[in-house]
N, C-alpha and C positions, 0 to 999 in steps of 0.2 A: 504494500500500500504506500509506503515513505518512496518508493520509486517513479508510481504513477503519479503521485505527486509532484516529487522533482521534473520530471516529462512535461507536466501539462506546467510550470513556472515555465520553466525552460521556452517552451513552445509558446507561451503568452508573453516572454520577454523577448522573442524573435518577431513574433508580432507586430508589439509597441515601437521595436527601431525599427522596421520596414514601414510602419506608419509614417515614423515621425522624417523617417530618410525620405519619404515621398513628398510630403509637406515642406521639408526643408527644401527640396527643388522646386517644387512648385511655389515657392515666396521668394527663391531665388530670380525664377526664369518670371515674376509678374515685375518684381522691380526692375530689372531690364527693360522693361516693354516686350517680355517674350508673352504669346499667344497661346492658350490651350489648342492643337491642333480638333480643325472642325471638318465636319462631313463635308462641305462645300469643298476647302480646300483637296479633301485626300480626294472628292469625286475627279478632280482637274488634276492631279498625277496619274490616277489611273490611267484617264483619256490619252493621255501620251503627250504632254504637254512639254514642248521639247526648251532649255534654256534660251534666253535670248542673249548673252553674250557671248555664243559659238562664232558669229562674224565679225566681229570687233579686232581689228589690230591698230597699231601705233605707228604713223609716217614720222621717221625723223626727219630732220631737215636738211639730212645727206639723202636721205629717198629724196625728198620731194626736188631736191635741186636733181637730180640724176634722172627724175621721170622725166621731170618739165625740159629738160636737156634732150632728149630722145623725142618729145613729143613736137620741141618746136623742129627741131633738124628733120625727122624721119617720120612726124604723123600719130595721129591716135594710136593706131593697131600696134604698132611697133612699141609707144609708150604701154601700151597694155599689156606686149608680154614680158616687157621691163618689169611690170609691174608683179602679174604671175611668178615672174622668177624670184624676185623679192622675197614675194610674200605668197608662198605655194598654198595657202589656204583659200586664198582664191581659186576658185575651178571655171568659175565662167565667164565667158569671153565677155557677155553685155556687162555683167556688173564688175567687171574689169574696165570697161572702157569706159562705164560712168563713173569710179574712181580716178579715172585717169584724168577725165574732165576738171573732175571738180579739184584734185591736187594743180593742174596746168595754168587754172584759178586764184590759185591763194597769190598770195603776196607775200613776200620776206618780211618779217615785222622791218620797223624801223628800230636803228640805233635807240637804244635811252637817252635822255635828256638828262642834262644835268641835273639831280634832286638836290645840290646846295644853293641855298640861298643866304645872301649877307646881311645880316641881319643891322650891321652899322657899313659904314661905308669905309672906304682904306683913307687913312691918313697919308699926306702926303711929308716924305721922311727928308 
């Protein structure tokens, strides 16, 4: 009898911390602004809801000199497979060459401007 007893503490103090571990996430992930996951969202993973940052790369400003270099000498197409080769995550020729557009586009920032200003004027020595 002192055994099933031991058993059933045991097993009620196993209990108590899985509650209390569960609670402890869950006041963790609300002050976060984490979300209880909801039926709506898990129905839209099922569907096959693919990421939207699979197309997204980064033009340096050595690409975009090197596209625009090819595009003004040799033509879209030519900047486009500059452009493919770069950056092989592109696969298709149109939205390769609408890339290519819109980099042909950009403009070189300008120099910075001087951000000092004088706050008294220079004396003359």
């Amino acid at each position: 009898m002192l055994r099933c007893r031991q058993r059933r503490k045991e097993e009620r103090r196993r209990q108590l911390m899985q509650q209390a571990a569960k609670q402890q996430q869950q006041d963790f992930g609300a002050e976060f602004g984490a979300r209880r996951p909801s039926r709506e969202r898990d129905e839209l993973v099922r569907r096959g809801a693919r990421p939207h940052a699979d197309g997204m790369f980064v033009v340096t400003e050595a690409d975009a000199a090197a596209i625009r270099a090819v595009f003004d000498q040799e033509g879209e197409l030519s900047a486009a497979i500059e452009l493919r080769r770069r950056f092989p995550g592109v696969t298709d020729n149109a939205k390769a060459r609408a890339c290519v557009r819109t980099i042909a586009g950009w403009k070189p920032l300008p120099a910075p401007t001087c951000s000092v200003t004088r706050l008294r004027p220079a004396r003359d020595r």
